[in-house]
N, C-alpha and C positions, 0 to 999 in steps of 0.2 A: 390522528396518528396514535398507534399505541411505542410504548415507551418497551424496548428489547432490554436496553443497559442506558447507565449514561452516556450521553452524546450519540446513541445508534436509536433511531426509531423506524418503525417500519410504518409505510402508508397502509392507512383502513380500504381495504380490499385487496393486497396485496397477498397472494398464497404462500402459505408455510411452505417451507421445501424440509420436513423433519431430519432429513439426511445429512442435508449442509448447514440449517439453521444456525448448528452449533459452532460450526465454523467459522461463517462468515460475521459473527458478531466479532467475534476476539479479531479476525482479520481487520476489520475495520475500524475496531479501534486503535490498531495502531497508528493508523493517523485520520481520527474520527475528524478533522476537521475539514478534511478533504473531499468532493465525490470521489468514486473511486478510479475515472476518466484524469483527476487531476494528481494521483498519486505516482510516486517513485518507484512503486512495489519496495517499501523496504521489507516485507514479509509474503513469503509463501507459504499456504499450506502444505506437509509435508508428513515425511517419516511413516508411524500406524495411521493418521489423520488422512496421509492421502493413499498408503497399500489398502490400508478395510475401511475405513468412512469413502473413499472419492472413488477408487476402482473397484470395491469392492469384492479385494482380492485378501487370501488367507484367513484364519479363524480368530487371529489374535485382535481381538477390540481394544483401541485404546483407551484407557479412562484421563485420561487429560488430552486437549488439544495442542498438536504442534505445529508450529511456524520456524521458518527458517527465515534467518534474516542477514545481509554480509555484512552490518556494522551492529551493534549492541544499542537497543532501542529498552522502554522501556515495557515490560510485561501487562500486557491490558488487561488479563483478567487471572484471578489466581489458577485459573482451572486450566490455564495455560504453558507450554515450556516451549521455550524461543532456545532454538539453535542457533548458535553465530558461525557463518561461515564465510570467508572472505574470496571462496573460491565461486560463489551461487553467480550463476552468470543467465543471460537472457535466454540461450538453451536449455540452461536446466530445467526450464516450468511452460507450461502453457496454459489458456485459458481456458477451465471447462466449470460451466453452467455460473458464469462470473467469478470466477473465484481463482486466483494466480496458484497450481498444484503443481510441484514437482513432476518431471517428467516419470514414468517406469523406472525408467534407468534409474534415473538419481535417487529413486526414491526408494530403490534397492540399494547401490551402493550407500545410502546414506544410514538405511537398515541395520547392515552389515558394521559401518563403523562405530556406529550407535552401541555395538555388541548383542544385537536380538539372536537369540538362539537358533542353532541351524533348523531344528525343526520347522520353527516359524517361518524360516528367511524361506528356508525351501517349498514350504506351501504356497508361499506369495508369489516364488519364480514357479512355481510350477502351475499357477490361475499366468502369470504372465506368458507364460508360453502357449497356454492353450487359451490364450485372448489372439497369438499373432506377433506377439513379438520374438524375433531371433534370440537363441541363446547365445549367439558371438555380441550380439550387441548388449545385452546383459553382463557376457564375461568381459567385454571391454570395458564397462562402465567399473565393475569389480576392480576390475584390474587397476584402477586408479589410488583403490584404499588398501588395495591386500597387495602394495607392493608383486603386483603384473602377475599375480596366481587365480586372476580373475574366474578362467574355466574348473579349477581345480574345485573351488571355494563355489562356483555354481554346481558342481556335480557332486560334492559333500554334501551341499546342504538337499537335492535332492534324495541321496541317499538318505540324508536324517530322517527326511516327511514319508520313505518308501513309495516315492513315486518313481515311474519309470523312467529308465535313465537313457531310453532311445528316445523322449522326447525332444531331448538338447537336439539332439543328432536332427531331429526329423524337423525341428523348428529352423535347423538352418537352411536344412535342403529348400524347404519351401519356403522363405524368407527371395520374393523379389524385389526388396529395396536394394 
């Protein structure tokens, strides 16, 4: 076994995944005593951690990893910043390549209260729109931090990035969920 951190090691043959590596350490150790079959999820990957490391959406890299968590745990590694949020519920996140990440949505709306710059937000919704997901379900999701200005606050932040703003429009028309 080689030794990642304390209490996380990975098995000898197991392959790097460079993308998430960095990730999934600090994930784990939030509760490194556990497999991750036997955890609560108190932490999801989130915020720039899962718009540009998970989706690989917008240009801002984060240099620390985030986790979201609804009760206050403690910080596994310094390189870390834990959000507490008491509202993160079993829809906000899902499972992609092991790793519990905020949904799009959330992880826009979570952006945006964070205060990331429109430019930013708006590159990140504008890779989310031209991945497939709806701008009404983005502006809903908005609409929960920006006190219900959700579509307003998605077609600013596009205008911030100078992306086109018939994309909102055209992500709804063809949005068959």
């Amino acid at each position: 076994m080689e030794r990642e951190a304390a209490d996380v090691y990975r098995i000898v043959g197991a392959p790097d995944d460079l993308g998430l590596d960095g990730l999934r350490v600090p994930w784990l150790l939030t509760q490194s005593r556990l497999w991750s079959y036997e955890r609560e999820l108190p932490a999801v990957v989130s915020h720039l951690s899962a718009a540009h490391t998970v989706y690989g959406f917008g240009v801002a890299s984060p240099n620390i990893n985030h986790l979201t968590t609804a009760y206050p745990i403690a910080a596994p590694l310094e390189v870390t910043q834990l959000h507490i949020n008491a509202t993160l519920s079993r829809d906000d996140w899902k499972w992609i390549d092991g790793l519990p990440v905020t949904t799009i949505e959330r992880t826009v709306a979570d952006l945006y209260a964070y205060g990331i710059d429109g430019d930013h937000l708006g590159r990140i919704i504008w890779d989310a729109l031209r991945s497939g997901i709806a701008a009404h379900s983005l502006a809903g999701a908005l609409d929960r931090v920006s006190d219900g200005r959700g579509r307003s606050v998605l077609e600013a932040s596009l205008r911030d990035c100078s992306a086109p703003l018939h994309l909102a429009d055209a992500s709804d028309k063809m949005d068959l969920g």
